[in-house]
N, C-alpha and C positions, 0 to 999 in steps of 0.2 A: 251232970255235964262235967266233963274231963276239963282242965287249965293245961294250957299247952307251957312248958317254958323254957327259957331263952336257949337253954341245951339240949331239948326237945326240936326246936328251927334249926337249929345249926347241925344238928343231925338230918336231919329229912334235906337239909341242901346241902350236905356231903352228899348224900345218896341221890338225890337229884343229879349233882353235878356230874357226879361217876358216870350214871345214864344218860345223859347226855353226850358226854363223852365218848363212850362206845359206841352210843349211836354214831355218831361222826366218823370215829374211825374206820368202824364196820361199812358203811356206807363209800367211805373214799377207798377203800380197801378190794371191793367188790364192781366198782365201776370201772369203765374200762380209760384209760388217761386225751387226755384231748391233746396231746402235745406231745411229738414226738422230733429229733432231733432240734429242739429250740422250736418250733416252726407248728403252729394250731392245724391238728389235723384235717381240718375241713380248705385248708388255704388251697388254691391253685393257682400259680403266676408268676411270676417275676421277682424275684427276691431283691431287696433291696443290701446295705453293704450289710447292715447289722446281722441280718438273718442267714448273708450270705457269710457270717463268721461261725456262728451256729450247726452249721453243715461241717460233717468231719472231712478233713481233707485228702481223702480219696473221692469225694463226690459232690467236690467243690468246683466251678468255674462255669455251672450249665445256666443257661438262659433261660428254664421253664421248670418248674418243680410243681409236682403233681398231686392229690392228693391222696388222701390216704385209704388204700384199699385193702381186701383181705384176700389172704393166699395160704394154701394149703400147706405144710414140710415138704411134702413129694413136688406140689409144683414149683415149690421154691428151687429145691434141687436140681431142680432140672434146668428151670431159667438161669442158676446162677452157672452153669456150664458155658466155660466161653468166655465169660464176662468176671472179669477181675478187678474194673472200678465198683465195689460197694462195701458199705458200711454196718457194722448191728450196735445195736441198743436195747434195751432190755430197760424197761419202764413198772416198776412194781413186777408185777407178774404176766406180762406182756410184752409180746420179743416183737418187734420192728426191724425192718431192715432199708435200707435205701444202695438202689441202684442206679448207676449213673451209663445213660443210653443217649443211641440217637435217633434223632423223627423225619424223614422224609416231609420240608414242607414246600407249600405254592407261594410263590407272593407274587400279586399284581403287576402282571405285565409277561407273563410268562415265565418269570425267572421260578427256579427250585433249588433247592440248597438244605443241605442238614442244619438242624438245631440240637444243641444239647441239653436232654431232659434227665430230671430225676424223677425216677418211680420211688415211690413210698408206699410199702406193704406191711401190713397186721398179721403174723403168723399166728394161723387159728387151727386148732388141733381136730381132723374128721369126727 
């Protein structure tokens, strides 16, 4: 039977640690981010002031922020015709963009009026 010793351990947890390690970063590296402009991907609503600082200022001052969807280059291209409030960001290896639009809405009692929303899209490659 082999004696293991003290420079024996401290070797195998370098080597340990290392592996761990790359696990970790290989992992966050290959995921795609949850956050994009300040603001957790999955959010849809009303931004409060903090969040509302978060937001670059071409696509600042809207009432609804939306959440985060995926869009092609080519349809990206084509929506962004026309439209000159938006923003990009580039998140690890993931390009984001936010559009700043308006939504035809109802409110109770017959009255209609625009609101101003932010789309948030995930450029994802065909």
């Amino acid at each position: 039977m082999r004696r293991f010793s003290i420079r024996d351990l401290l070797w195998l947890t370098v080597v340990v640690g290392l592996g761990v390690g790359w696990s970790i970063e290989h992992y966050r590296s290959v995921m795609p981010p949850t956050m994009c402009f300040g603001i957790p991907n999955d959010f849809s609503g009303h931004l409060n002031e903090a969040q509302e600082q978060e937001l670059p200022a071409a696509v600042r001052g809207a009432y609804y922020v939306e959440s985060v969807r995926e869009i092609s280059a080519a349809d990206l291209a084509q929506m962004k015709q026309g439209k000159q409030e938006f923003a990009e960001e580039r998140v690890r290896a993931c390009k984001f963009v936010a559009v700043r639009g308006y939504r035809c809405v109802s409110f109770p009692g017959g009255m209609t009026g625009q609101m101003i929303v932010v789309e948030r899209y995930r450029v994802v490659d065909p």
